[in-house]
C-alpha positions in Angstrom: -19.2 30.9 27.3 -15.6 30.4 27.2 -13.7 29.1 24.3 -12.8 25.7 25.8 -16.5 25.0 27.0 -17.8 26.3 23.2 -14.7 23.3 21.6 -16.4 20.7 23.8 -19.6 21.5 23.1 -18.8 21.5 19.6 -17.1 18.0 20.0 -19.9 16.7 21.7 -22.5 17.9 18.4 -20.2 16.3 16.1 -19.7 13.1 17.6 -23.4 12.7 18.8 -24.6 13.7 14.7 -22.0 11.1 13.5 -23.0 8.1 15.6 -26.9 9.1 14.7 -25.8 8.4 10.7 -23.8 6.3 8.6 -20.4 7.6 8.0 -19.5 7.6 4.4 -15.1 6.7 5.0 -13.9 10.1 2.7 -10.9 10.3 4.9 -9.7 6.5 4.5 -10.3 7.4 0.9 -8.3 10.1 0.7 -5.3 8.4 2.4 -5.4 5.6 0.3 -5.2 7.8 -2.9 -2.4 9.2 -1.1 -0.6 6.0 -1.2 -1.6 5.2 -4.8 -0.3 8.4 -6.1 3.0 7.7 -3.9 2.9 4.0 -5.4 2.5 4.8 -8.9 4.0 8.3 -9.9 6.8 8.3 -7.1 7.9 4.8 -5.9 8.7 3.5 -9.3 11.2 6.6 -9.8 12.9 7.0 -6.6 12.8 3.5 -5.2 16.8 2.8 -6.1 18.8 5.4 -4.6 19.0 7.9 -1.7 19.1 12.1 -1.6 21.4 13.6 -0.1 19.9 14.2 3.1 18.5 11.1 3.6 21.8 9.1 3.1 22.6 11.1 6.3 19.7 10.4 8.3 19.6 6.4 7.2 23.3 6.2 7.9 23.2 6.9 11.8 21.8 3.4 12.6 23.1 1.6 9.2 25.1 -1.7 10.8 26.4 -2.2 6.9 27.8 1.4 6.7 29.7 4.3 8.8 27.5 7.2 9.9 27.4 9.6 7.7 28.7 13.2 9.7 25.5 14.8 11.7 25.4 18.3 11.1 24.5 20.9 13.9 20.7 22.0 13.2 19.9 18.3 12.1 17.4 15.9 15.5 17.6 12.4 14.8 13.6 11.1 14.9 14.0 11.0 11.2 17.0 8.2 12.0 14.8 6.4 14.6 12.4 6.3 12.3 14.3 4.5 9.9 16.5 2.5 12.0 14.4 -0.6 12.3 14.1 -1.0 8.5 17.9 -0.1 7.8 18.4 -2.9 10.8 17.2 -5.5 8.3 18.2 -4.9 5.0 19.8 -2.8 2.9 17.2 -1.9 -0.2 16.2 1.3 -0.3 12.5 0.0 -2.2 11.7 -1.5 0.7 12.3 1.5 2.9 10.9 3.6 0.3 7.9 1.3 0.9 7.5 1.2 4.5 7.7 5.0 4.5 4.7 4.6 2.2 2.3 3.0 4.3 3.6 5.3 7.6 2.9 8.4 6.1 -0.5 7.5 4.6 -1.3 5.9 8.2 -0.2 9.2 9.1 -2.0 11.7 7.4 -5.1 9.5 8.5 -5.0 9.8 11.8 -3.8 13.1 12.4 -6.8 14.4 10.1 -8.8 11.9 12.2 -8.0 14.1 15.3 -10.1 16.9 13.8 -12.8 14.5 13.0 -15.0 15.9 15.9 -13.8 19.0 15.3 -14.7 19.7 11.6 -17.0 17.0 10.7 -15.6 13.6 8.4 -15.8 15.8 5.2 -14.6 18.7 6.8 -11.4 16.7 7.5 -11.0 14.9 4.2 -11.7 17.6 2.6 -8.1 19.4 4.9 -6.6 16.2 4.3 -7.3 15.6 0.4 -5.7 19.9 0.4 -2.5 19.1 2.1 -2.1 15.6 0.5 -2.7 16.8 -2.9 0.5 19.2 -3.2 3.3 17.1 -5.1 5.6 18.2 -2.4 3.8 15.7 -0.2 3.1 13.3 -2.7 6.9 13.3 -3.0 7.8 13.2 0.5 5.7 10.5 1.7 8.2 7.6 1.0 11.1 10.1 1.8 13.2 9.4 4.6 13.0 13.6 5.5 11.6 15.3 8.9 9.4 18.1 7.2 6.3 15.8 6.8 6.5 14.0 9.6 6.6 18.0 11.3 3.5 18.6 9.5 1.4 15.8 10.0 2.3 15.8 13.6 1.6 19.7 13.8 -2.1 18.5 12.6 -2.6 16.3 15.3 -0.7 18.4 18.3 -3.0 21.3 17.8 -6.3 18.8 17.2 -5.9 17.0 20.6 -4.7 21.2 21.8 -8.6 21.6 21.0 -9.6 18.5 22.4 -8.4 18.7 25.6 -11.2 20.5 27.7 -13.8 17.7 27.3 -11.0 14.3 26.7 -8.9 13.7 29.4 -7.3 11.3 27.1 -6.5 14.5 24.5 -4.0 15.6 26.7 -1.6 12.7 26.6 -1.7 12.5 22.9 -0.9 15.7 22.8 2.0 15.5 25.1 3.2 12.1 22.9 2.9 13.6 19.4 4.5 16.6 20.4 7.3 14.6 21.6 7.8 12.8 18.5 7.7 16.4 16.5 10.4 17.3 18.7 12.7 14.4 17.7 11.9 14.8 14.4 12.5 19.1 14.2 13.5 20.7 17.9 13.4 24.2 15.7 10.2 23.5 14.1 8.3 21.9 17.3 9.6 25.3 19.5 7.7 27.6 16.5 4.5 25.1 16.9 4.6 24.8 20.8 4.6 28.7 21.0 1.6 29.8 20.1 0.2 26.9 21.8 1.5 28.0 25.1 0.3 31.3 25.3 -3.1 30.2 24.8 -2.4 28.2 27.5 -1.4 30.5 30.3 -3.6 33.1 28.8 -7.1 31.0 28.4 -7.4 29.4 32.0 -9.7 25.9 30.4 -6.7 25.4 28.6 -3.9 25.5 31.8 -4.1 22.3 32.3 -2.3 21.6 29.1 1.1 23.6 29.8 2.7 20.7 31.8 2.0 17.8 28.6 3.7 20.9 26.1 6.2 21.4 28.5 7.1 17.6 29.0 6.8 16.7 25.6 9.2 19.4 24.5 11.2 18.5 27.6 11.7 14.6 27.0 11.6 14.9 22.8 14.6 18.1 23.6 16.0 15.6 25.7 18.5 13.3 23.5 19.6 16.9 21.4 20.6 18.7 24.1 22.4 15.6 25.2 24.5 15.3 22.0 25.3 19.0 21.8 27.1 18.7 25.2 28.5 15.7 23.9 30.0 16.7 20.0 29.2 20.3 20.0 30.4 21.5 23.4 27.1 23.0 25.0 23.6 24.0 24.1 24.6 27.7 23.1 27.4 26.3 20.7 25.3 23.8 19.2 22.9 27.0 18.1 25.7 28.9 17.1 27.1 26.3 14.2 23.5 25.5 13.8 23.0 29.1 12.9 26.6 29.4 10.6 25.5 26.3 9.3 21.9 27.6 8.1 23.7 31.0 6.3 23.8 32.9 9.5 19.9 32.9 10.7 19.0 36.3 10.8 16.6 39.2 9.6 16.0 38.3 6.0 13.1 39.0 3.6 12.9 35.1 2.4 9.3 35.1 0.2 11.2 35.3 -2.5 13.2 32.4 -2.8 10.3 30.3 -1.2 7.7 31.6 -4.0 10.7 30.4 -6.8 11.6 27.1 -5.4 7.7 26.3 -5.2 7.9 24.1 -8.3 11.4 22.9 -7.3 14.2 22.5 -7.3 14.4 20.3 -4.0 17.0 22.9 -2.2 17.4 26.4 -4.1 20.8 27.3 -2.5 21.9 30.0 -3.7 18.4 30.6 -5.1 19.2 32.4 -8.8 16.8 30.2 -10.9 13.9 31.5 -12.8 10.2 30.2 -11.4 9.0 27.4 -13.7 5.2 26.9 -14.4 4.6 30.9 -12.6 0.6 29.8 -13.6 0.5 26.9 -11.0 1.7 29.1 -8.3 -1.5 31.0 -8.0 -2.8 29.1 -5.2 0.7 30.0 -2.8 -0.1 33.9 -3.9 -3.8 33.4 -2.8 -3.6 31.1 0.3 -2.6 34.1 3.1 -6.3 36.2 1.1 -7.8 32.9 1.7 -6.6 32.1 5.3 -8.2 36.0 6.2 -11.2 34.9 4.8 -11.5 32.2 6.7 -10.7 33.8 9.8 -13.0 36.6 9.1 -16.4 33.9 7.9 -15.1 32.2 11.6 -15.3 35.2 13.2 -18.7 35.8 11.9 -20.2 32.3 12.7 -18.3 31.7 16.0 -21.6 31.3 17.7 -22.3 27.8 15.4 -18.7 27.0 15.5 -16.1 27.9 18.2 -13.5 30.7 17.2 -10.6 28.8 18.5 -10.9 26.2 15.8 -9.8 28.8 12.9 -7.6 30.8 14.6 -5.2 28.5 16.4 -4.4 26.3 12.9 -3.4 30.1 11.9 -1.3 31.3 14.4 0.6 28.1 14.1 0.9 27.9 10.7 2.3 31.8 10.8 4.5 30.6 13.7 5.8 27.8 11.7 6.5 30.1 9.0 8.4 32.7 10.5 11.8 31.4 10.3 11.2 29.6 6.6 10.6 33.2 5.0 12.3 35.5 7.5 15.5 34.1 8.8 16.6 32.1 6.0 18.6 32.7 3.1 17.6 30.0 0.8 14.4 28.2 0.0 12.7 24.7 -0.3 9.5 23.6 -1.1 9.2 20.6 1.8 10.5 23.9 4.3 6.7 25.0 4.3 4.6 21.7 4.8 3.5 22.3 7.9 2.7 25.6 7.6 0.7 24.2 4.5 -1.2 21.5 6.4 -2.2 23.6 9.3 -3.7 25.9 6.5 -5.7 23.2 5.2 -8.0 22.8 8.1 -9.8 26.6 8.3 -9.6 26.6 4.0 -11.6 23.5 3.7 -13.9 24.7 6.3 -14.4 28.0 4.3 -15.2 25.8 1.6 -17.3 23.3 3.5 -18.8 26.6 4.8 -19.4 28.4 1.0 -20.9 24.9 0.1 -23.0 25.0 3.2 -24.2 28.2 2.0 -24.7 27.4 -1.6 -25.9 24.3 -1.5 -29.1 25.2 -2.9 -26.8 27.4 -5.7 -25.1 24.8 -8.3 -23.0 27.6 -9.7 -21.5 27.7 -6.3 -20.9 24.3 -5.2 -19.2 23.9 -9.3 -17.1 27.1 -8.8 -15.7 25.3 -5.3 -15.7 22.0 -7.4 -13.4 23.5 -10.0 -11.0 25.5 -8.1 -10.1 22.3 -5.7 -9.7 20.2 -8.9 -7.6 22.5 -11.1 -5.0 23.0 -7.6 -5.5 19.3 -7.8 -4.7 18.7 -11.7 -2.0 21.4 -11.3 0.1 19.4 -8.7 -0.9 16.3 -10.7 0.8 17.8 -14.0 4.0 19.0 -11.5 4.8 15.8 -9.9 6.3 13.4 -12.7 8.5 15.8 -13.9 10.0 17.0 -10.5 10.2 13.0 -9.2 12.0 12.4 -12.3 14.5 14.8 -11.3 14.9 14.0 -7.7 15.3 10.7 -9.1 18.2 11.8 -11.7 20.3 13.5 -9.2 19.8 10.2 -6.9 20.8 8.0 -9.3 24.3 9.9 -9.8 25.1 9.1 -6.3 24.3 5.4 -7.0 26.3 5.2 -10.5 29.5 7.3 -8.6 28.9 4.9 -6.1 29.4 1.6 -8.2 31.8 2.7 -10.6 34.0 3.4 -7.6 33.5 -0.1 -6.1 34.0 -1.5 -9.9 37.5 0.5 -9.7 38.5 -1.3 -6.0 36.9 0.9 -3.3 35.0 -1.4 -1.0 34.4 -1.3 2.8 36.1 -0.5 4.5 37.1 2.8 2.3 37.0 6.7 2.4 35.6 9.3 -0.3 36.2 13.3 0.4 35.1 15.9 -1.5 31.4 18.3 -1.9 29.7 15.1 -3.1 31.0 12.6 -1.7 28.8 11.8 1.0 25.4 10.5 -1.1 28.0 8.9 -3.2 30.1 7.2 0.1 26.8 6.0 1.5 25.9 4.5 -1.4 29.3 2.9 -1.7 29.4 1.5 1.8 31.9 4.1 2.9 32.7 6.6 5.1 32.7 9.9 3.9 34.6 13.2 5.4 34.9 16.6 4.0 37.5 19.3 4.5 35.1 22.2 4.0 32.1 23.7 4.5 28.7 22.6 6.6 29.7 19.5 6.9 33.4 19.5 7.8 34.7 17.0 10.1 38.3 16.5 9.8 41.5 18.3 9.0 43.7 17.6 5.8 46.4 15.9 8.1 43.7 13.2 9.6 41.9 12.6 6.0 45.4 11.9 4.8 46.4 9.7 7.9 43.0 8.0 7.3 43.9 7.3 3.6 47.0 5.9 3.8 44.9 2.9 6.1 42.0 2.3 3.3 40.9 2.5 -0.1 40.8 6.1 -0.7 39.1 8.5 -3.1 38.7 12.1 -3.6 35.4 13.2 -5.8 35.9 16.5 -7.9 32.9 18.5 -10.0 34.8 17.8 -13.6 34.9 21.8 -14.0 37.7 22.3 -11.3 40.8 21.2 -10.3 42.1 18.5 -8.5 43.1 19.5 -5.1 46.7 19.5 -4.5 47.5 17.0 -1.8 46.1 14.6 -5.0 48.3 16.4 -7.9 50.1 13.3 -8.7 46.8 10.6 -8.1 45.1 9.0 -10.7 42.1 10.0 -12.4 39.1 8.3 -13.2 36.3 9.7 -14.9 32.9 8.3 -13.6 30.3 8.0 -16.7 26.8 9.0 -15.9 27.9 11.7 -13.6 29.4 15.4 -13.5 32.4 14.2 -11.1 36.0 13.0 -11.6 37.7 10.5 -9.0 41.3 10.8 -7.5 42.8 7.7 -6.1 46.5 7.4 -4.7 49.2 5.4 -6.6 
């Protein structure tokens, strides 16, 4: 039997045993302690001020404030996402909130694809894994791509599996991958990969290499687009991309990942030491686990279909490839995806071990414990880290106000290696003379500022450039940066 007649077969069992019983709704329970946790340990903390990255993202469709500059590896989805939010009003609470209820509506239905796959408690049990880890707690009311790549990445290989047996599967496989695309074009190329040669190479699944195709295609569609129209081409859009990354190349990168596990949000250059190395075992053990599962699926592919182990896998390493071996620096939303595509064959090795042991207590309360100390572990993690994520965000707010307080308001201009959290948050438009996110030359900024309100924001620890040697200086309390405004 091939492995696309042995996945509908399976889908069939499953959905046949769950309209014969009651279902018992784990999965809606575990989304809504998703959005609890979000609610009570996160919100509260974050829900005043925007990261970095996000200030770019919400900027692009902002009518209150200019664009923030759109670096070369960056899609838009995450600014589509947001747009209609940002379109009518200006508190970041209640975009903070809104993200809140799509990401737990999320992580519900793209576990729900793998409903008939797994089994309801199968699929919670994946879910309640991946939505467990403070990194997703934490992103869940972010306005970043990474989680949106991963839950997405769920649901694109579920309805991959589906498709045999649902004509229906195929679409939603074509629209989600799509919408990955937007989100991530690098990340949704690693996932559509594997995907594709078990396409062409499995002929049940054939049928399926038009919907990846178009959905890459049409979600491709507006990047390509705007690297013709900014960047000057598709190959010179990869090229900064790639200068703008470090210079993506051959780079032993499991290093820096396994340090920035417990934060910080970007390790870049990545020279700290690993906090809490005790609540990292579960990282070291995960690739030992994911072989064990591939090797107890292997064993019982004649109960359940190979396919269903493997492919989660082969994505997951696909998605991982460039996050440990082409980068230079680390962060822990980098590996979500890979994390919730290993969720689904882990909590069917556990599902299975219970299966096993379920006449065995010791078993079923070794399985017990290990889930709920990787649970309490994350638990004890994720105040701490959102109270730092929520320090640094709040530094961009105070810069932001103290600069209005001093007479820069819209329309206005701040330059320097902060400045554009702190010009978002200020309602103005930012511009840097340096590095990734250079966009104009000194003569332009200085053309610009003689037009507007006009600030330069310096770390206090160096010097004031010298085009500002005879500006005054403002010190902004709360933060670590000096201001420079003209006579």
């Amino acid at each position: 039997m091939t492995a696309g007649f042995a996945v509908e077969r399976h889908v069939a069992v499953h959905t046949g045993d769950s309209r014969r019983r009651r279902r018992t709704p784990w999965l809606a329970l575990v989304a809504c302690a998703y959005a609890v946790v979000q609610l009570v340990l996160v919100v509260p903390r974050t829900g005043h001020a925007l990261g970095w990255d996000e200030s770019v993202y919400v900027s692009q469709f902002d009518p209150r404030t200019p664009a923030a500059y759109f670096s070369a590896p960056r899609s838009r989805g995450l600014s589509y996402l947001t747009a209609p939010v940002v379109a009518l009003t200006d508190s970041v609470l209640a975009l903070r909130l809104t993200l809140v209820v799509l990401s737990t509506a999320a992580l519900y239905c793209a576990y729900r694809t793998w409903r008939p796959l797994l089994g309801d408690a199968t699929a919670a049990l994946a879910a309640l894994l991946f939505a467990g880890l403070w990194s997703a707690q934490l992103a869940g009311s972010q306005a970043m791509p990474n989680l949106w790549v991963a839950l997405g990445a769920v649901a694109v290989v579920g309805w991959f599996l589906r498709s045999p047996g649902e004509p229906r599967a195929r679409w939603w496989l074509a629209a989600i991958l799509l919408g990955v695309t937007l989100v991530r074009l690098p990340d949704a190329g690693w996932l559509a990969l594997p995907l594709l040669v078990t396409a062409v190479c499995f002929r049940p699944r054939r049928h399926t290499v038009p919907y990846l195709l178009g959905g890459l295609v049409l979600g491709a569609t507006p990047w390509v687009a705007e690297a013709y129209l900014r960047f000057g081409g598709v190959t010179e859009r990869l090229h900064r991309s790639s200068a703008t990354e470090g210079g993506m190349s051959w780079h032993i990168n499991t290093a820096n990942a396994w340090h920035s596990l417990n934060g910080p949000q970007l390790c870049r250059p990545c020279h700290i030491p690993l906090s809490h190395p005790e609540l990292t075992v579960w990282w070291l053990a995960s690739p030992l686990l994911a072989a064990v599962a591939l090797l107890v699926a292997a064993h019982d592919r004649r109960t359940r279909p190979l396919t269903l182990t493997t492919l989660p896998l082969l994505c997951a390493v696909a998605l991982s490839f460039p996050y440990l071996f082409l980068l230079t620096y680390s962060a822990p939303r980098f590996l979500l995806p890979v994390y919730a595509l290993l969720s689904l064959p882990l909590a069917a090795l556990a599902a299975r071990v219970l299966a096993t042991g379920r006449r065995t207590r010791p078993v079923m309360a070794v399985v017990v414990l290990v889930v709920g100390l990787q649970l309490a572990g994350q638990a004890v993690l994720l105040p701490g880290i959102s109270a730092r994520v929520a320090l640094v965000s709040e530094r961009y707010r105070t810069a932001a106000h103290t600069l209005n307080s001093l007479g820069l308001r819209p329309p206005c201009l701040i330059t320097g290696p902060s400045a554009l959290p702190v010009a978002y948050a200020a309602g103005c438009a930012s511009a840097e003379l340096h590095g990734n996110n250079r966009s104009l030359t000194r003569a332009a900024l200085l053309d610009r500022a003689d037009q507007m309100p006009f600030a330069v924001l310096v770390p206090r620890e160096h010097h004031r450039p010298r085009y500002a040697h005879h500006w005054i200086r403002h010190r902004l309390p709360g933060t670590h940066w000096t201001a420079y405004t003209p006579r």
